[in-house]
C-alpha positions as CSV (number, residue, x, y, z in Angstrom):
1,X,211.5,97.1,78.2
2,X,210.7,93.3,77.8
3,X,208.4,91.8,79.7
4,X,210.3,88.6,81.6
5,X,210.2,85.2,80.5
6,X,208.0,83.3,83.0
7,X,207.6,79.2,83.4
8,X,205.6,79.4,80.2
9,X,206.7,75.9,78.4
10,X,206.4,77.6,74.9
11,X,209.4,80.0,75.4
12,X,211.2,78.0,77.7
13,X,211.4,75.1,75.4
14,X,212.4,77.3,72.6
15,X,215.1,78.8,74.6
16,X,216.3,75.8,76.1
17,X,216.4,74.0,72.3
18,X,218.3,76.8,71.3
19,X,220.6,77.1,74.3
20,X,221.7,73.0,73.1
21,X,222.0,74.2,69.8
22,X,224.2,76.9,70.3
23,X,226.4,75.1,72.6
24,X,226.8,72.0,70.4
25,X,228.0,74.5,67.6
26,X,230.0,75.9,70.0
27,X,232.0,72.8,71.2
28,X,232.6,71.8,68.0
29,X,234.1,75.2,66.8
30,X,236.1,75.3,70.0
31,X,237.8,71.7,69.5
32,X,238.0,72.4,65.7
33,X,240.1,75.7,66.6
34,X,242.0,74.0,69.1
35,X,243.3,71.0,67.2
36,X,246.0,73.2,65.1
37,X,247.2,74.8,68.2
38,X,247.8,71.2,70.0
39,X,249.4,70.0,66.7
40,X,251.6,73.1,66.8
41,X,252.7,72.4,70.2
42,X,253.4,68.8,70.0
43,X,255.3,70.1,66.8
44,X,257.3,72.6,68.1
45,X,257.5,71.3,72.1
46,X,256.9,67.6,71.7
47,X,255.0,65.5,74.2
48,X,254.2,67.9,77.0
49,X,253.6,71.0,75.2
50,X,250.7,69.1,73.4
51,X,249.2,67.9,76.0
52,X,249.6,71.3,77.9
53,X,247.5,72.6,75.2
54,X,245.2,69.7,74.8
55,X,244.5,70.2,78.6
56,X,244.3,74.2,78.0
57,X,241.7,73.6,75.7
58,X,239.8,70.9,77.5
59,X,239.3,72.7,80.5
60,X,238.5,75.7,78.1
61,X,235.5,73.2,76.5
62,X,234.6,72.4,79.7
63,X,234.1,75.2,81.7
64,X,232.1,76.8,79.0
65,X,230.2,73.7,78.7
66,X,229.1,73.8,81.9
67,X,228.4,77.7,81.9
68,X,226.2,76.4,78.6
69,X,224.4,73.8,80.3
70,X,223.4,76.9,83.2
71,X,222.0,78.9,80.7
72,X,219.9,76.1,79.6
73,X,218.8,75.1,83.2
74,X,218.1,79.3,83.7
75,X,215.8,79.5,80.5
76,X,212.3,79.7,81.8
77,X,213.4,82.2,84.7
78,X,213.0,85.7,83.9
79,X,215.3,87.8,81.9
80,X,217.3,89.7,85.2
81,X,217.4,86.1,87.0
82,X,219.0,84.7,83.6
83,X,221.1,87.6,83.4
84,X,223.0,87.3,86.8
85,X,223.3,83.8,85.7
86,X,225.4,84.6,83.2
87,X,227.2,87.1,85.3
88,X,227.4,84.9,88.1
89,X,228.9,81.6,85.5
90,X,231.4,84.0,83.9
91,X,233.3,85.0,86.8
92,X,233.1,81.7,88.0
93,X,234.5,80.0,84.8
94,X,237.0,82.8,84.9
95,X,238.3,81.9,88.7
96,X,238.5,78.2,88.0
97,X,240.0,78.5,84.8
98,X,242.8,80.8,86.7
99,X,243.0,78.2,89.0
100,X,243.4,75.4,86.7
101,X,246.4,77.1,85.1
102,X,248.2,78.5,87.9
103,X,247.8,74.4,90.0
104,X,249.3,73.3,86.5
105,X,251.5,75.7,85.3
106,X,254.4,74.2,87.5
107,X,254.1,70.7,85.9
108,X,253.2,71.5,82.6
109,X,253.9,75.1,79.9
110,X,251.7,77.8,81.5
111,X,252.6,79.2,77.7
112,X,250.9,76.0,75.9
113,X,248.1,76.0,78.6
114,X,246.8,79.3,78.1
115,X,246.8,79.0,74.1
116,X,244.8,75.4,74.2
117,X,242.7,77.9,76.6
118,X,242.9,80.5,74.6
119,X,241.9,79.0,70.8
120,X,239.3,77.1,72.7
121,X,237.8,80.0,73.8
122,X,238.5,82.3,70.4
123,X,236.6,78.9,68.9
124,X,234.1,78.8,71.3
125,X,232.9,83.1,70.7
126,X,233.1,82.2,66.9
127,X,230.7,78.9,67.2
128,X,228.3,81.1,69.3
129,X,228.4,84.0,66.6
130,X,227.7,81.2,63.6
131,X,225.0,79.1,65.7
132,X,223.3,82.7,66.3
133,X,223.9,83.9,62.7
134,X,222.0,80.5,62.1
135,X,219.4,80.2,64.2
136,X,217.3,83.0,62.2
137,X,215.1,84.1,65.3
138,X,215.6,87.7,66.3
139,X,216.5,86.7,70.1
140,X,217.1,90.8,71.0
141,X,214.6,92.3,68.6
142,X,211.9,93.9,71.2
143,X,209.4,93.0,69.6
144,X,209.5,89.9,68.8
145,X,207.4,87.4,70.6
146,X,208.4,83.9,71.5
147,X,206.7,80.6,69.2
């Protein structure tokens, strides 16, 4: 077992820097997989399939964005309270991303809106798996201690 992360500034700054790392990487893999998918639907729907999935993958941005910028705010807690953190911000970005869709889906595709979500989000997973492949710090190794 780990012992929790406390105040200390030295791992809290490290995890913090990382936590703006990944998510920068993150955003940018998420709009660079959902700018096909919005060219494909103004392509093959016109005007208000594409911006259906522009708006699919904005909110998809945002939300995780913001469930991101928690997980950079939660960095210096310890390791359970950062935990239900992230519980706590997926479920929430879940609901409102439900939400989103089903208050839009009468004025705009549902179809286009969940694909904008949904490369957004395929993008966002891979930008997290690259920044981590690049970040070279064993972040679950037990034994590793923090700079």
């Amino acid at each position: 077992m780990t012992a929790p992360l406390g105040p200390g500034p030295p791992a809290g700054r490290w995890l913090r820097g990382l936590g703006w790392r990944l998510g920068r990487t993150a955003a940018l893999a998420a709009v660079v997989a959902a700018a096909p998918t919005v060219v494909i639907a103004l392509w093959l729907g016109h005007g208000r399939a594409g911006l259906a999935a522009a708006l699919g993958a904005a909110v998809g941005v945002a939300l995780f964005s913001l469930g991101q910028l928690a997980q950079i705010v939660s960095a210096r807690w310890n390791v359970h309270a950062v935990l239900a953190v992230a519980f706590v911000t997926y479920g929430v970005q879940l609901a409102a991303a439900a939400a989103l869709i089903g208050a839009l889906a009468g004025r705009l595709s549902a179809t286009w809106l969940f694909v904008g979500l949904a490369a957004a989000v395929v993008g966002w997973v891979v930008g997290l798996i690259v920044a981590f492949r690049h970040a070279r710090q064993p972040v679950f190794d037990s034994l590793f201690e923090t700079p």
